[in-house]
C-alpha positions as CSV (number, residue, x, y, z in Angstrom):
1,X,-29.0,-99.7,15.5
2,X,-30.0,-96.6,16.8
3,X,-29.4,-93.2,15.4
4,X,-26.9,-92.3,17.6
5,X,-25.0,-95.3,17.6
6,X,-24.7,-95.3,13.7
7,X,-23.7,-91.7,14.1
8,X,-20.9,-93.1,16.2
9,X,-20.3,-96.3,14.7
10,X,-20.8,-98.1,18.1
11,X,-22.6,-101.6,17.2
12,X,-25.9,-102.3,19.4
13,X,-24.7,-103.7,23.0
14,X,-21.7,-102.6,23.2
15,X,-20.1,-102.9,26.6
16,X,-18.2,-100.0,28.1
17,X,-21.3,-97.2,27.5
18,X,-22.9,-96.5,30.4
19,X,-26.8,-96.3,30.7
20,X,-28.4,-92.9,29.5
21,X,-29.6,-91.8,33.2
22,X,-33.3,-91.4,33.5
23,X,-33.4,-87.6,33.8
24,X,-32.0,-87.5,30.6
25,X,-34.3,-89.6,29.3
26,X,-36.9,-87.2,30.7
27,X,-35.2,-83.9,28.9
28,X,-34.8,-85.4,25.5
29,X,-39.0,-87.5,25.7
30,X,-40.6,-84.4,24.0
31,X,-37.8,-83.9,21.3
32,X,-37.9,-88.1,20.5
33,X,-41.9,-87.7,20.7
34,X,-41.8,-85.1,18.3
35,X,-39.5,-86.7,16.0
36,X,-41.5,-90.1,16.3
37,X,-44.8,-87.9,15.2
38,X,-42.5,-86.9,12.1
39,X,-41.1,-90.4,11.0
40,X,-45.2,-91.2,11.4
41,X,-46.0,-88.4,9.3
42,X,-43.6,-89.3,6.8
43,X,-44.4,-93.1,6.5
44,X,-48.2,-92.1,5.9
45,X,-49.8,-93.0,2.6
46,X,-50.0,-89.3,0.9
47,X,-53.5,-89.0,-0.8
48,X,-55.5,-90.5,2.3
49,X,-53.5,-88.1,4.5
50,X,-54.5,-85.7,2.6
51,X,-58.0,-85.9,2.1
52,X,-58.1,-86.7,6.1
53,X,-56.8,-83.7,6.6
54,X,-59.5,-81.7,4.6
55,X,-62.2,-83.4,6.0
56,X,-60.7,-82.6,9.4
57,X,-60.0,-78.7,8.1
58,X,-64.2,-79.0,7.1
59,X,-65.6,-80.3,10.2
60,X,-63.7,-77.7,12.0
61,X,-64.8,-74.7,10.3
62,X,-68.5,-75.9,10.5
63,X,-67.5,-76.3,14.5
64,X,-66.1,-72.7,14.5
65,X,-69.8,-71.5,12.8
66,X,-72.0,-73.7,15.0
67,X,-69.8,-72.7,18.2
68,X,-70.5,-68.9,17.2
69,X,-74.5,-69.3,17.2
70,X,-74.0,-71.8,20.1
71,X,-74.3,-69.9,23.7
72,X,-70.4,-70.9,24.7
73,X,-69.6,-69.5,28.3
74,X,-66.2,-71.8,28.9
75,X,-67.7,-71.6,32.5
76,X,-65.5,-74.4,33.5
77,X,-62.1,-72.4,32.3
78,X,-63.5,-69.6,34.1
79,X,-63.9,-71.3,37.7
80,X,-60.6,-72.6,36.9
81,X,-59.0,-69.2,36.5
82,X,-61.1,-67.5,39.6
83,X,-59.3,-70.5,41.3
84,X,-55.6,-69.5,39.8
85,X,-56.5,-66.0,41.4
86,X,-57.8,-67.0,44.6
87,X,-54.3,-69.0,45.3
88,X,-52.6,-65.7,43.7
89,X,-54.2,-63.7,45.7
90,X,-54.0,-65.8,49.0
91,X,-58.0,-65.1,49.4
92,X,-60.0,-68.0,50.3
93,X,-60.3,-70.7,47.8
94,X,-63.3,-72.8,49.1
95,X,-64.9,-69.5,50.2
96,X,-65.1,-68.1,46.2
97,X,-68.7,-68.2,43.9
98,X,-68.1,-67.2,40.6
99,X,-70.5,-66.9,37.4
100,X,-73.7,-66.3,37.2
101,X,-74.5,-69.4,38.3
102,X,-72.5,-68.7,41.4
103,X,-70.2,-71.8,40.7
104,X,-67.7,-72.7,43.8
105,X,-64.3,-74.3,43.6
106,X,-64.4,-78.0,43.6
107,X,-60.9,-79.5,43.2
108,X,-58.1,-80.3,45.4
109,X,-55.8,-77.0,46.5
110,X,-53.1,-79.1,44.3
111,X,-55.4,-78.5,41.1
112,X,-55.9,-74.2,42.2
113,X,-52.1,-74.0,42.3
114,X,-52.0,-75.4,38.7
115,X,-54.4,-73.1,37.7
116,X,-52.5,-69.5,39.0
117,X,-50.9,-69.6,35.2
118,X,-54.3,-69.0,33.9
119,X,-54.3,-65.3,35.5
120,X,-51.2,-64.4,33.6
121,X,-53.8,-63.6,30.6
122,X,-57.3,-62.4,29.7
123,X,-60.5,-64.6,28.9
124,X,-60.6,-63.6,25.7
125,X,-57.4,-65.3,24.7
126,X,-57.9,-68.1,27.3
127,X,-61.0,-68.9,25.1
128,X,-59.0,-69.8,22.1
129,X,-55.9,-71.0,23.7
130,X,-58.2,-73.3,25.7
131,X,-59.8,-74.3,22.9
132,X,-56.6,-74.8,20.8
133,X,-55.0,-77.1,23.6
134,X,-58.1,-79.3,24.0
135,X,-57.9,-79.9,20.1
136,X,-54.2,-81.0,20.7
137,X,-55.3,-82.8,24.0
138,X,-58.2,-85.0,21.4
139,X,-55.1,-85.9,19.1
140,X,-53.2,-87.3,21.4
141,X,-55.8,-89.2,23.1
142,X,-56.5,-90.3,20.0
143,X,-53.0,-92.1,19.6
144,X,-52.6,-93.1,22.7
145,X,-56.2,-95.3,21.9
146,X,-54.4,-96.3,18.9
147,X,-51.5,-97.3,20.6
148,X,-53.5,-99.1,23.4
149,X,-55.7,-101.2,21.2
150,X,-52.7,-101.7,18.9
151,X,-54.3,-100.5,15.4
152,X,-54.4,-99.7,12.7
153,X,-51.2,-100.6,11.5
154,X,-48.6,-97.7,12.1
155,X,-48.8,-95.8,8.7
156,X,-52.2,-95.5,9.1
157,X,-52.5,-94.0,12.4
158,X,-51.3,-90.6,11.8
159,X,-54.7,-90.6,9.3
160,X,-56.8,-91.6,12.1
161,X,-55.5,-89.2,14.4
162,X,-56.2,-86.3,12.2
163,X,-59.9,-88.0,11.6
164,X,-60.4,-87.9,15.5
165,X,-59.1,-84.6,16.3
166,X,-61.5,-82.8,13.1
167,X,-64.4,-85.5,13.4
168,X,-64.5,-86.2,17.5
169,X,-65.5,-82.7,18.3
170,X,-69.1,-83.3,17.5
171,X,-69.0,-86.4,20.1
172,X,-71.4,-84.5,22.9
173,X,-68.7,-85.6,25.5
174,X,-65.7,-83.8,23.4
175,X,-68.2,-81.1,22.5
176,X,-69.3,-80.0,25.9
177,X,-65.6,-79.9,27.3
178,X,-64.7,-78.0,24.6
179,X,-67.9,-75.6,25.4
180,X,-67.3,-75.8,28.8
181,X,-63.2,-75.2,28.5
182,X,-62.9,-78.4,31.3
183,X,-60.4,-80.6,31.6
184,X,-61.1,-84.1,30.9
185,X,-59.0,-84.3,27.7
186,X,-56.2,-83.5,29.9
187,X,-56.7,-86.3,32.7
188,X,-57.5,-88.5,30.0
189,X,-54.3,-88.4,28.4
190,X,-52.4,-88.2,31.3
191,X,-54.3,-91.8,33.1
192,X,-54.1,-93.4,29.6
193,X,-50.6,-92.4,28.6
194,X,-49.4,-94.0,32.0
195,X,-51.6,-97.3,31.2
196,X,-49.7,-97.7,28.4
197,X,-46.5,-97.7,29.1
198,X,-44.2,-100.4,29.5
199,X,-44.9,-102.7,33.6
200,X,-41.3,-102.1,33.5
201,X,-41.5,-98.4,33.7
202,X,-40.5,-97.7,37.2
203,X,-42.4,-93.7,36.8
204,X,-45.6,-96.1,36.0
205,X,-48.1,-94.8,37.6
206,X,-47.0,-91.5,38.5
207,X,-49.5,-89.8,35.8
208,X,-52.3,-91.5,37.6
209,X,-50.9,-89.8,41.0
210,X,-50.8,-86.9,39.3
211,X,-54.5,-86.9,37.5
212,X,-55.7,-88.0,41.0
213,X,-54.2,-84.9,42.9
214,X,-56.5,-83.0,40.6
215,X,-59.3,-84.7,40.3
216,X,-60.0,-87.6,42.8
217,X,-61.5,-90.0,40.6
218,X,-58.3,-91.1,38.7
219,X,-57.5,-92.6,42.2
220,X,-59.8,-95.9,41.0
221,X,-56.5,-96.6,38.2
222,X,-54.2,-97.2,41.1
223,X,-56.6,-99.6,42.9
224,X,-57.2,-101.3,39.3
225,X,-53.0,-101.1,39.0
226,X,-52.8,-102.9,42.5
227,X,-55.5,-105.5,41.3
228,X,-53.9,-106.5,37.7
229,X,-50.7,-107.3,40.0
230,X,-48.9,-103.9,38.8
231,X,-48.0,-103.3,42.7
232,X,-45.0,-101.4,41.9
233,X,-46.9,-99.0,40.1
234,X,-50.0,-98.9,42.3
235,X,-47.4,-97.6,44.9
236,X,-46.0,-94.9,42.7
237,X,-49.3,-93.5,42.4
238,X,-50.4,-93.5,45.5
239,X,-47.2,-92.2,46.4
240,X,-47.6,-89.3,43.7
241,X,-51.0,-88.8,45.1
242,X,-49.9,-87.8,48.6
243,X,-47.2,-85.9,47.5
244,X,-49.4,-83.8,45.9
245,X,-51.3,-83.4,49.3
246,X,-48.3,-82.8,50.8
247,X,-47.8,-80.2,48.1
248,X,-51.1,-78.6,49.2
249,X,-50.7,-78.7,52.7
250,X,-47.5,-76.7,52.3
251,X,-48.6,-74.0,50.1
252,X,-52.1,-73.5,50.9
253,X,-52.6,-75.4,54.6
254,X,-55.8,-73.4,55.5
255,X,-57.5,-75.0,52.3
256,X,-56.3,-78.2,52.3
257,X,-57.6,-78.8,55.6
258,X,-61.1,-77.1,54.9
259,X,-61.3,-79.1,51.6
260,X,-60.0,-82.7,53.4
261,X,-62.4,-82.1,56.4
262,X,-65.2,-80.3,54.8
263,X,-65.7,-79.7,51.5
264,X,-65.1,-82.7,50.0
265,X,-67.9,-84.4,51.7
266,X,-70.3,-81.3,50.6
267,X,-72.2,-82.6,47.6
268,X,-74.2,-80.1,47.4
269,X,-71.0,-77.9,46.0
270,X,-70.6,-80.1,42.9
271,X,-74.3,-80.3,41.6
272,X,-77.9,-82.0,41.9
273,X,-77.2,-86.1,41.0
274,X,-80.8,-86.1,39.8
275,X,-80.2,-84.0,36.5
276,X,-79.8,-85.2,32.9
277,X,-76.6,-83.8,33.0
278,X,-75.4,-86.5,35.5
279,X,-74.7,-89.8,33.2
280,X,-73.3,-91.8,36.3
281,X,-75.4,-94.5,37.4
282,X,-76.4,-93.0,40.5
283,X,-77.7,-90.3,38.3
284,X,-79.7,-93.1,36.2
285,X,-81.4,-94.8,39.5
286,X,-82.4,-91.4,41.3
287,X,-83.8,-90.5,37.6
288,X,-85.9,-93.5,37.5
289,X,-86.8,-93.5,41.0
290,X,-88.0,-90.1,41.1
291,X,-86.2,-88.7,44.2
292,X,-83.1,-85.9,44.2
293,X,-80.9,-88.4,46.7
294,X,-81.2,-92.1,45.7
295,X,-79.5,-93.1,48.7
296,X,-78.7,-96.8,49.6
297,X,-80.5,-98.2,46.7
298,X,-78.0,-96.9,44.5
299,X,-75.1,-97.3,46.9
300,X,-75.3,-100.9,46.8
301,X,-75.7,-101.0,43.0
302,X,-72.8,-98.7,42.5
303,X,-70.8,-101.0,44.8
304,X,-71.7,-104.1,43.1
305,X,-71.5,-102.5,39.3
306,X,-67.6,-101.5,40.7
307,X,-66.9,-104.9,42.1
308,X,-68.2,-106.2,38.7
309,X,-66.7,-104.0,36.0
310,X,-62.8,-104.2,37.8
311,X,-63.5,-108.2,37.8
312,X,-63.9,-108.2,34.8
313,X,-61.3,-106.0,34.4
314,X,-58.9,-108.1,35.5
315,X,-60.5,-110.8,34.0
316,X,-59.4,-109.5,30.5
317,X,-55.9,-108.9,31.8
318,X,-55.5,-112.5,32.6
319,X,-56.8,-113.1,29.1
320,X,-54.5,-111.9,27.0
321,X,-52.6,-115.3,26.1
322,X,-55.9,-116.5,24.5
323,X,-57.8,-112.7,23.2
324,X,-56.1,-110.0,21.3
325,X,-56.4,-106.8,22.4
326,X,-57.4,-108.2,25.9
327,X,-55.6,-105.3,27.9
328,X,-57.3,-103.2,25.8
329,X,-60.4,-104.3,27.2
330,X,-59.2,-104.4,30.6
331,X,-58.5,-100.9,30.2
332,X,-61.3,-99.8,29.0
333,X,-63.3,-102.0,30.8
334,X,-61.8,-100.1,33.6
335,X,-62.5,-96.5,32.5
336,X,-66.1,-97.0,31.9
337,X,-66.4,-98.8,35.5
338,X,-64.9,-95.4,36.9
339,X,-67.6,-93.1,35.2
340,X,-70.7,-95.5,35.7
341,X,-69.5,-95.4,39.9
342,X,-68.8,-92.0,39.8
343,X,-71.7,-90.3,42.1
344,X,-71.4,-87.5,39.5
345,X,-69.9,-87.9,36.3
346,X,-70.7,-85.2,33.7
347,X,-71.5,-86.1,30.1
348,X,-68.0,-84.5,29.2
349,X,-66.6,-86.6,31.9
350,X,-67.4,-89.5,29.0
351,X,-64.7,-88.0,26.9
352,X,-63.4,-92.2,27.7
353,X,-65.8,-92.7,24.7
354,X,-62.8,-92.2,22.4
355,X,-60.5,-95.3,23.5
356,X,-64.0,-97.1,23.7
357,X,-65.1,-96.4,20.2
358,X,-61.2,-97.4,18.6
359,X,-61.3,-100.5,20.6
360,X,-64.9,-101.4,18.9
361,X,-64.1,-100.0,15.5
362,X,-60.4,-102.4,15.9
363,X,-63.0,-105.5,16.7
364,X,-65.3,-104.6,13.7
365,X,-62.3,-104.4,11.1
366,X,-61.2,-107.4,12.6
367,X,-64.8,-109.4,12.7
368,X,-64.5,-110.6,8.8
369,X,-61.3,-112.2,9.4
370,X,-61.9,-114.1,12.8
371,X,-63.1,-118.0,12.7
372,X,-66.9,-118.2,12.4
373,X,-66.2,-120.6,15.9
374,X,-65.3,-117.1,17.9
375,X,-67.3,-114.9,15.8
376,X,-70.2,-114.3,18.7
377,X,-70.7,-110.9,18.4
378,X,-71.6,-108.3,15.4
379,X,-69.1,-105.9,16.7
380,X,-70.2,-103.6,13.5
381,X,-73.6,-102.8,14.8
382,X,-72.2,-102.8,18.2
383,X,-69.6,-99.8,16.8
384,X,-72.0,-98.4,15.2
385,X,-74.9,-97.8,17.9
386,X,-71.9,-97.0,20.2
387,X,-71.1,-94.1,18.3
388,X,-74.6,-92.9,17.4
389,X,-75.3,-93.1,21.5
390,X,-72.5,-90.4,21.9
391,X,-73.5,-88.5,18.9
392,X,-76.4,-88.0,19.7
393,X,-77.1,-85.2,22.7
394,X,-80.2,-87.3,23.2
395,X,-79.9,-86.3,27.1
396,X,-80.6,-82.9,26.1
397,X,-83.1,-83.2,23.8
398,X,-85.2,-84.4,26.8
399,X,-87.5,-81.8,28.9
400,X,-85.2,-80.9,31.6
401,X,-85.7,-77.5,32.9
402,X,-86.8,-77.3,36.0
403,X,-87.6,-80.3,38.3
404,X,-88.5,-81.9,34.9
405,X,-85.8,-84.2,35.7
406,X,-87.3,-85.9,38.4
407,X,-91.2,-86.2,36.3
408,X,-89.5,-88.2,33.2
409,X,-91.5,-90.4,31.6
410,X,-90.3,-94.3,30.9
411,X,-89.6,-93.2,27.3
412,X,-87.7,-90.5,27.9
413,X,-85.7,-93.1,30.7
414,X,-83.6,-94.2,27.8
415,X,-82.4,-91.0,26.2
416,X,-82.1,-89.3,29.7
417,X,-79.8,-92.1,30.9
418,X,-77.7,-93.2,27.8
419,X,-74.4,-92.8,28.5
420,X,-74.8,-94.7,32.1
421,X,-76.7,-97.4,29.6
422,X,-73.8,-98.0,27.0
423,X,-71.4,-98.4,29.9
424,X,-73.3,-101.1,31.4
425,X,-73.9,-102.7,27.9
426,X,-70.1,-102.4,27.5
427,X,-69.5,-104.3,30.6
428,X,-71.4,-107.2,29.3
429,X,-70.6,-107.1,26.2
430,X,-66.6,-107.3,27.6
431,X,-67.3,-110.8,29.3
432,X,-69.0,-112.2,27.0
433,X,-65.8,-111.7,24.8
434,X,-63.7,-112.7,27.2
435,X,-65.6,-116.1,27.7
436,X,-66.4,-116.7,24.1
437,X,-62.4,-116.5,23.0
438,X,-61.1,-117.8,26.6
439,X,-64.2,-121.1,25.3
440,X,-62.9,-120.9,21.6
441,X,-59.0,-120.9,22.6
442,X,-60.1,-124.7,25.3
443,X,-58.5,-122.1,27.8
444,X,-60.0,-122.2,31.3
445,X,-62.2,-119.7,32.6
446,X,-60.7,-118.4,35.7
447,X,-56.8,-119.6,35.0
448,X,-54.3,-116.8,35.8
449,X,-51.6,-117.6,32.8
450,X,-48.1,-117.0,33.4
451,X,-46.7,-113.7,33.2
452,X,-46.5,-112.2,29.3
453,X,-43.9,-111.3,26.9
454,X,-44.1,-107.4,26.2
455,X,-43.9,-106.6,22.6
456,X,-43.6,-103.4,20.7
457,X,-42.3,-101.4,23.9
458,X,-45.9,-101.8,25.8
459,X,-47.3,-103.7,28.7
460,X,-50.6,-104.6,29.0
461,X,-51.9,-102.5,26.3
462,X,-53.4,-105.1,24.1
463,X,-50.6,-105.4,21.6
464,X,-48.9,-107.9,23.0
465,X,-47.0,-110.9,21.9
466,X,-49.0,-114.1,23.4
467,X,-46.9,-116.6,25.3
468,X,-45.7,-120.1,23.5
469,X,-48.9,-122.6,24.6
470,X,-47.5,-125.0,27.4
């Protein structure tokens, strides 16, 4: 019974009440969200909440110290705010260079209008509340993982929430958004919050239209939407998306058609895809070819690695009757495919790592207790070189100033590409799971099962109830 039918003494299902309409339901999501976080809270076993919470409060304040030594421009939050200004201002968006580095806008006019708020208030305080907001943005990614991979239990959570949000920051990808003041924790939240909401959901997928308007990369959810047989909510997004465009058009025509015709198409605005600080696998072929432009070599690659990474994709969706946590895979198997295809992708584009490294830590707890029939893969050592990979700002550590980048040596290869090298390990490693427990469960390999029970309010995010065998 909920709490306001007890309030009322109305008994679950009782006819005569009409449906609470959906705006409602919009108004009052923050205030049941909130309460939800509290009940978590609440339910949390005291002492280990307590000494996460320390730890957390440590690894902050040595963050604070190292971030005060560390050269921290918050470029990113700067570009962002020249953008705010420009649409202010009615100057010309695409026309703007900015920083020393003489940075240009990049985004979609939809992503400059977003940014006008910015202008209302100095850098200075930008810096912190920036700073502040990405540190909110890492928790909630943080439980959205949780609740896509469906563990630890639910007491547990709010502990590994707090863990994440004091320990993630020294994940390079968390560490140089946060330098940086970009916005990947943001999109994150926003494309993984909409994948894990109930198929039912008829606003599914209207997160992902939203993330794409700002950034067009997002746009590879809805095709991975349309592909798992989530049509409905393929369409919302797409729908979203080009409302946002429309959006654009309205408010800032004269950029919208520059940045559709033009500037989109200009490279050479976003940055050099030979550079160590490219971790797409475009970036890793031009590195190890030696040339600035890769070309069709690593156009054909990229096109094979995406044709790959969303069948296997939806090969894990299929799955879930047999695998646990198979939409978790899907999902993730997803986000990785979008940064390794990515022509540029940023190492603090790989903030995905933190979905990623749940999922791998869920398999590792859960390693012990599987049958030694199914048990294929050591998914501790697996976790574990995960997370020392995105620990370790090995891609900086290699010479790079310069044109050093296109001189590296085979040894330096691995450290200069080892995001790009995960993800592609992660692929793998993704089927073989799939086949091993798909081969363990005397399922067949390519059988599309019939559609699935949701359990626990979520659709396809790997908690799910599996369907009686037939």
């Amino acid at each position: 019974m909920s709490t306001v039918q007890a309030e009322r003494g109305t008994p679950p299902g009782s006819p005569g009440r009409p449906p609470v309409p959906a705006w409602r339901r919009a108004l009052t999501a923050p205030g049941r969200q909130v309460a939800a976080a509290a009940d978590a809270l609440r339910a949390a076993p005291r002492r280990p909440l307590l000494l996460a919470g320390a730890l957390a409060l440590l690894s902050l304040l040595v963050y604070a110290v190292v971030r005060h030594f560390v050269h921290t421009s918050m470029v990113d939050m700067i570009v962002y705010r020249a953008e705010g200004s420009a649409v202010a201002k009615g100057e010309d968006l695409y026309a703007l260079r900015v920083t020393q580095w003489n940075l240009p806008a990049t985004y979609p006019p939809f992503a400059a209008m977003l940014f006008v708020p910015t202008t209302w208030f100095g850098v200075p305080f930008l810096r912190v509340a920036v700073t502040a907001g990405n540190l909110l943005l890492l928790g909630t990614l943080a439980h959205l993982s949780f609740k896509l991979v469906g563990w630890p239990r639910r007491d547990l959570r709010p502990i590994g929430i707090v863990l994440i949000t004091g320990l993630g920051v020294w994940l390079e990808p968390v560490f140089t958004t946060l330098r940086y003041g970009q916005i990947n924790l943001a999109l994150a939240c926003l494309i993984l919050w909409d994948l894990t909401r109930p198929d039912s959901a008829r606003s599914k997928g209207l997160a992902i239209g939203i993330a794409a308007g700002i950034k067009l990369t997002p746009g590879l959810f809805a095709v991975y939407l349309l592909i798992t047989g989530r049509v409905r909510a393929a369409f919302v997004a797409a729908g979203t998306f080009v409302g946002t465009f429309l959006i654009g058009a309205l408010v800032l025509p004269d950029a919208t058609r520059g940045f559709w015709t033009k500037y989109m198409f200009d490279s050479s605005r976003v940055g050099s895809t030979v550079i160590v600080d490219n971790q797409s696998l475009r970036g890793l072929i031009a590195r190890q070819m030696h040339v600035a432009n890769p070309g069709t070599v690593a156009s054909v690659l990229g096109v094979l690695v995406a044709g790959a990474g969303l069948s296997v994709a939806v090969w894990a969706h299929r799955s879930a009757r047999w695998s646990p946590r198979a939409d978790a895979w899907s999902v993730c198997t997803a986000l990785v495919t979008a940064v390794l295809v990515s022509p540029i992708s940023w190492t603090h584009h790989w903030v995905w790592c933190v979905p990623v490294l749940v999922l791998l830590a869920a398999e590792a707890a859960h390693e012990q207790s599987r049958p030694a029939a199914v048990r294929r893969l050591r998914w501790r050592p697996i976790f574990g070189l995960t997370l020392v990979g995105f620990l370790s700002f090995s891609m900086w550590v290699v010479p790079h100033k310069g044109d050093l980048d296109l001189h590296l040596s085979v040894l330096k290869q691995f450290p200069a590409g080892v995001y790009p090298l995960i993800g592609l390990c992660f692929l793998a490693a993704a089927a073989l799971r799939i086949r091993s427990r798909r081969l363990a469960a005397g399922a067949p390999l390519v059988r599309v099962p019939a559609p699935r029970a949701e359990a626990d309010g979520i659709a396809s995010a790997g908690a799910q109830k599996a369907p009686a065998a037939r």
